[in-house]
ZANUTI-661946 format. One line per 10 residues: their letters; for each residue x, y, z of C-alpha. Coordinates in steps of 0.05 Angstrom, whole numbers, plus 5000, padded with zeros to 4 digits. Example, Ala and Ser with C-alpha at 12.3 -4.5 7.8 and 13.67 -1.06 7.14 Angstrom:
as) 5246:4910:5156  5273:4979:5143
END
This chain:
xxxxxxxxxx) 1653:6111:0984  1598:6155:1023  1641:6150:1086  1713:6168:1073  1747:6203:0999  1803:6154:1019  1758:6091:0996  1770:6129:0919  1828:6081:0920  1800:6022:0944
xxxxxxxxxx) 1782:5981:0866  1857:6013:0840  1884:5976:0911  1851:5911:0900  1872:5911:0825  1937:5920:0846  1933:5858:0886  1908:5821:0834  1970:5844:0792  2026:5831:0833
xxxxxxxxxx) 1994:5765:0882  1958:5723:0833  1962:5689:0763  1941:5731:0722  1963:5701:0662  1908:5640:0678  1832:5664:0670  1846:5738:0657  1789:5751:0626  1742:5721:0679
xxxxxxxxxx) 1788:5767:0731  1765:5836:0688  1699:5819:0697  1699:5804:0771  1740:5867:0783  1700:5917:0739  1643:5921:0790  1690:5944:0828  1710:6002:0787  1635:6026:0781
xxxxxxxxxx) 1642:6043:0844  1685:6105:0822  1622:6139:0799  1591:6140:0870  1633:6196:0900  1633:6251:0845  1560:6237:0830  1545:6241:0897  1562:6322:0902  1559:6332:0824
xxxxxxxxxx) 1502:6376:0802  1485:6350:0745  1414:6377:0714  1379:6385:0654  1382:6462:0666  1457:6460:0673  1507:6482:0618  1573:6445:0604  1603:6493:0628  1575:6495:0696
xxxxxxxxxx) 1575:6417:0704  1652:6437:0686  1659:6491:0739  1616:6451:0801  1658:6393:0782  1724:6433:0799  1693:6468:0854  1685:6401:0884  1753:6374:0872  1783:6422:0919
xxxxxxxxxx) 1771:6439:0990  1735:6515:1013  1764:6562:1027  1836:6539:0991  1878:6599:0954  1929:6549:0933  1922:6534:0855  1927:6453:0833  1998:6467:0821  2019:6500:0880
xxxxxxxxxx) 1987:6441:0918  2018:6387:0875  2095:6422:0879  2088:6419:0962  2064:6353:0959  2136:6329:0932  2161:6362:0988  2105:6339:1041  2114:6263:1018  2179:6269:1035
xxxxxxxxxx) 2170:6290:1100  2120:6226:1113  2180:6185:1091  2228:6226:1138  2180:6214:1195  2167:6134:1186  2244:6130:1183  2251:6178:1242  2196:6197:1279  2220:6262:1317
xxxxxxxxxx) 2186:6335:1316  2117:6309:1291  2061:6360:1296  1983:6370:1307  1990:6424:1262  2045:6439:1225  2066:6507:1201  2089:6485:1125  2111:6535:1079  2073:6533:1003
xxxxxxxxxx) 2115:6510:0942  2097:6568:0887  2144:6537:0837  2168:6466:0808  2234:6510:0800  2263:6511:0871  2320:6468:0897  2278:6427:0957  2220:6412:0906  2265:6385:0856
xxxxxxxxxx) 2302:6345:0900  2231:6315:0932  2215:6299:0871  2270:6269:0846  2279:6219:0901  2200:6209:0896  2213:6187:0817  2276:6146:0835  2225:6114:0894  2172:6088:0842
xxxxxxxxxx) 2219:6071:0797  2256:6029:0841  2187:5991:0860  2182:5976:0772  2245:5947:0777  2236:5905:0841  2173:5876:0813  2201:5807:0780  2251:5794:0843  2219:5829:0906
xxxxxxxxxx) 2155:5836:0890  2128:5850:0960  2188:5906:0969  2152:5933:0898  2083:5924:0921  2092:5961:0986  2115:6022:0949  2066:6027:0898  2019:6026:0950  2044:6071:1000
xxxxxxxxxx) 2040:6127:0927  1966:6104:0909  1932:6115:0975  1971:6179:0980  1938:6202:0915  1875:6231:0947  1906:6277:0995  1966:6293:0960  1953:6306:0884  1924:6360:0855
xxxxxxxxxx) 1863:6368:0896  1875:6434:0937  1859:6414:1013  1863:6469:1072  1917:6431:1110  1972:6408:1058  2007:6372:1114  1975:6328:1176  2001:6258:1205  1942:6215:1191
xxxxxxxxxx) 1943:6225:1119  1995:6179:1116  1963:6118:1171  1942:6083:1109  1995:6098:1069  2048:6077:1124  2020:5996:1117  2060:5996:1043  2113:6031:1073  2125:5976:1132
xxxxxxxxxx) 2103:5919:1085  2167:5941:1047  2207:5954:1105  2198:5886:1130  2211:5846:1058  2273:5886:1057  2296:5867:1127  2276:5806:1114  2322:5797:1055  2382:5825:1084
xxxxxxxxxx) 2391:5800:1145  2394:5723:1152  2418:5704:1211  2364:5693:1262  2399:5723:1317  2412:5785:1289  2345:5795:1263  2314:5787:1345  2363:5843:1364  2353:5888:1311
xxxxxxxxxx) 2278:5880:1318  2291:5886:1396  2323:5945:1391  2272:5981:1340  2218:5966:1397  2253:5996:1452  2278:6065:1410  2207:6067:1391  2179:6062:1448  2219:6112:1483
xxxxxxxxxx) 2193:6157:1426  2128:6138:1436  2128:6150:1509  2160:6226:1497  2110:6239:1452  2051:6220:1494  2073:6271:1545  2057:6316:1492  1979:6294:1483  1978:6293:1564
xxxxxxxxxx) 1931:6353:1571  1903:6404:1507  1950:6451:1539  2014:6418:1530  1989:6398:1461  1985:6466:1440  2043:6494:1474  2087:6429:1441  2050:6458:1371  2074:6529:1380
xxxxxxxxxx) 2141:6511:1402  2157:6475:1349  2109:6529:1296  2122:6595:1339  2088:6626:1278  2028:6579:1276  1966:6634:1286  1914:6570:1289  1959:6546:1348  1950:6604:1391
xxxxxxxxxx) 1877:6615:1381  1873:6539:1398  1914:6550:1459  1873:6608:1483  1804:6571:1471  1835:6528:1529  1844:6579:1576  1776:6615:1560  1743:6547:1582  1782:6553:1650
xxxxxxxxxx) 1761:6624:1655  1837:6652:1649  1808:6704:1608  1868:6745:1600  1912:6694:1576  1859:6676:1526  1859:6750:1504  1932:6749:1499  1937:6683:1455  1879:6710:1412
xxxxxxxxxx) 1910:6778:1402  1977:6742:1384  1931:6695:1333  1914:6757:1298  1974:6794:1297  1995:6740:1243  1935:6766:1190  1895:6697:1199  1839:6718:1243  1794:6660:1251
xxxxxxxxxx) 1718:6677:1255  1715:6637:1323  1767:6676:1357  1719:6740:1348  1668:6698:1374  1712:6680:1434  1726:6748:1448  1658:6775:1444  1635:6715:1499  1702:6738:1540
xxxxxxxxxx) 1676:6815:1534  1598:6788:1545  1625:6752:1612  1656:6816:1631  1599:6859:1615  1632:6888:1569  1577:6890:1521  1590:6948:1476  1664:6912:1451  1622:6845:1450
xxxxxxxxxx) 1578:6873:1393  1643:6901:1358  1670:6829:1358  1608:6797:1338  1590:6841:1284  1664:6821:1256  1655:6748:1265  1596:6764:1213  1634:6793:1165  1683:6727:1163
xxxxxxxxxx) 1680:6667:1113  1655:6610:1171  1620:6545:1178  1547:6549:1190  1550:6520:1254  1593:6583:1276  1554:6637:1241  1477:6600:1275  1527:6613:1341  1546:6680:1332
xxxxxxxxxx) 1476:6707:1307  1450:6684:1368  1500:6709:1417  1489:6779:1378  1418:6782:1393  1433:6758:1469  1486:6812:1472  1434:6869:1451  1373:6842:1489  1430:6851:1554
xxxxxxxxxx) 1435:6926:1528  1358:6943:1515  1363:6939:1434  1311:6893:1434  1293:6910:1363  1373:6901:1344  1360:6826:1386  1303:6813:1347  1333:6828:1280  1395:6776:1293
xxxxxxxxxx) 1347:6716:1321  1306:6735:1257  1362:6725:1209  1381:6669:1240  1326:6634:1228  1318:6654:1162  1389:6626:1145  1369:6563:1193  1296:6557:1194  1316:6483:1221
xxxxxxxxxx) 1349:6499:1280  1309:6506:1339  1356:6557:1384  1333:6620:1348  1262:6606:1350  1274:6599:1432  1318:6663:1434  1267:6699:1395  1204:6677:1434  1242:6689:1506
xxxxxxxxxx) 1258:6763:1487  1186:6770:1462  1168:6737:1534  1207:6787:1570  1180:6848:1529  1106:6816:1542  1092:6810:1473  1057:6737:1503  1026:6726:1429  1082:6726:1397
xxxxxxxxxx) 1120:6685:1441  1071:6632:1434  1076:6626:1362  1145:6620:1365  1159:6569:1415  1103:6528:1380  1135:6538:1319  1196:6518:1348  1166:6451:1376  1143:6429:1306
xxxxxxxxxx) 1214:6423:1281  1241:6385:1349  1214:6386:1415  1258:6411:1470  1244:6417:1540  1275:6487:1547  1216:6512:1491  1173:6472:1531  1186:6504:1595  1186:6575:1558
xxxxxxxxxx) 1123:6556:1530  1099:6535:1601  1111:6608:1627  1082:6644:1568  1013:6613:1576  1014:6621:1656  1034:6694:1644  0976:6698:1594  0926:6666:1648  0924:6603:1611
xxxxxxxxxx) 0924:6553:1659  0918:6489:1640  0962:6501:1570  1021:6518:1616  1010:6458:1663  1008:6408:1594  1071:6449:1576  1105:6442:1637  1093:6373:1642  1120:6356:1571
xxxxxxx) 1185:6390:1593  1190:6353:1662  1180:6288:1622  1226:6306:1574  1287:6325:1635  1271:6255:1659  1271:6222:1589
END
């Protein structure tokens, strides 16, 4: 439960084992009480990010709890979510069946209404799905089992709780195990004649590994992963910046720029991709456009591990053109957003090193050191004292950070 949202389903799976595999009819009440436990379990996940206090209202308790219940950064309403689920279920069907023209990262359109013709139809064959597992249950009960299960461990990631991607492949590993459990009963029930049951299996292997084989070509190299993403989603902007974060590691700069512009021209610019420009422009010496792009990537809705970044590589940017003051003011915020990361504190004390402000530096790298110790600080911190005269501090310094390269 504190690992993976996906264990949510875990007591409702193991209940429905108890259902469909075992007497229940013998002992019931002893089974309820073995299985409740179990259920407590639910508790741990919401409680775990509920904040629940005595100074919170009903109200808020209400609002955190459906703040939590969707993923950030998500415009899609419950509904929306829930009405391109019928369709993305489907799809997971379409591709167990028939694996062809699967995706790192599909392109999928949003469902804004129950009332359209595909979202009907998905969920009409969805219904006539589960109903056909209630009616299997006295007669093929493994057949019935295997679809009930391949609906409740969908439930998490394709209900109504909004999640940024409504469609990727490894929602449905889990799911697929009810879907092949199924399969097989069926197969098994159909076909009788050994013989024909070796060939048909045969066969399945060697279609599916041919399948399996194309596709690998596809995960051969980041590059032809991306390029198989945007061929099949030519209006995928995620794909493109992904693509052209490959070529900016190879230093192919101008493809990079290329892919990146093409990101954008689609209206989802990513905060990274103005980081990646503004290291492209930094490279190039171009730093005038790299504080244009940085100072965007700040204005954008990002992880914190992105923002720590880009402050950072905005104070480098105007140390390189003589704002120290404008440098200073970045590594500042920075670690007033992140007082736990050490990065900052270095950036800050190596300007202050390089603008002999010794003092200064000092504190900082020490202040650094007391949240982690680093070698880098301790080499900084090395320098500082020799520059200052002190001796013998910047020998103990320097030998913490040779022990700590070796280390």
């Amino acid at each position: 439960m504190k690992t993976k949202e996906i264990a949510f389903t875990l007591p409702f799976a193991i209940l429905l084992c108890e259902i469909y595999f075992f007497d229940n009819k013998r002992k019931i009440k002893q089974r309820i009480i073995y299985i409740i436990p179990l259920f407590l379990t639910l508790l741990i996940i919401p409680l775990s990010m509920l904040d629940v206090t005595a100074s919170k209202s009903v109200d808020e308790i209400a609002e955190n709890f459906d703040n939590i219940t969707k993923d950030t950064g998500v415009t899609l309403t419950r509904a929306e979510y829930l009405y391109t689920q019928f369709r993305v279920i489907t799809t997971y069907l379409r591709l167990l069946v028939l694996p062809v023209r699967q995706h790192l990262d599909y392109d999928y359109s949003v469902s804004r209404t129950f009332f359209s013709v595909d979202v009907i139809m998905s969920f009409a064959f969805l219904a006539l799905l589960f109903a056909s597992a209630l009616l299997l249950f006295k007669k093929y009960r493994l057949m019935s089992f295997g679809i009930v299960w391949f609906f409740l461990t969908l439930t998490v990631e394709s209900s109504i709780i909004p999640i940024r991607d409504v469609i990727l492949e490894h929602r449905v590993y889990l799911p697929s195990i009810g879907f092949f459990l199924a399969l097989t009963a069926f197969f098994d029930k159909t076909i009788s004649v050994q013989k024909v049951k070796i060939t048909v299996i045969a066969a399945l292997v060697l279609i599916l590994s041919v399948f399996t084989y194309q596709r690998n070509t596809a995960w051969a190299s980041e590059e032809s992963l991306w390029m198989d993403v945007i061929a099949k989603a030519p209006n995928n902007a995620r794909a493109y910046a992904s693509l052209g974060i490959v070529y900016k590691k190879r230093g192919e700069h101008d493809k990079a720029i290329e892919l990146f512009e093409k990101a954008m021209s689609f209206g989802q610019a990513y905060p990274e991709i103005f980081l990646h420009l503004g290291d492209i422009s930094f490279d190039r010496k171009d730093y005038d456009k790299a504080i244009v792009y940085l100072e965007a990537a700040l204005k954008s809705d990002f992880s914190r591990k992105v923002r720590l970044d880009t402050l950072n590589k905005l104070g480098r940017t105007y140390g390189k053109l003589g704002e120290n003051e404008k440098a200073a003011e970045a590594f500042k915020e920075a670690i007033r957003l992140y007082p736990d990361a050490t990065a900052p504190y270095n950036n800050l004390g190596v300007l202050y090193l390089r603008t002999g402000q010794l003092d200064r530096a000092i504190d900082v790298f020490e202040r650094a050191l007391r949240i982690k110790e680093d070698k880098d600080v301790y080499y900084n911190l090395a320098v500082a004292h020799r520059e200052k005269g002190d001796t013998a501090k910047a020998i103990d310094a320097y030998k913490k950070s040779k022990n700590m390269a070796v280390k």
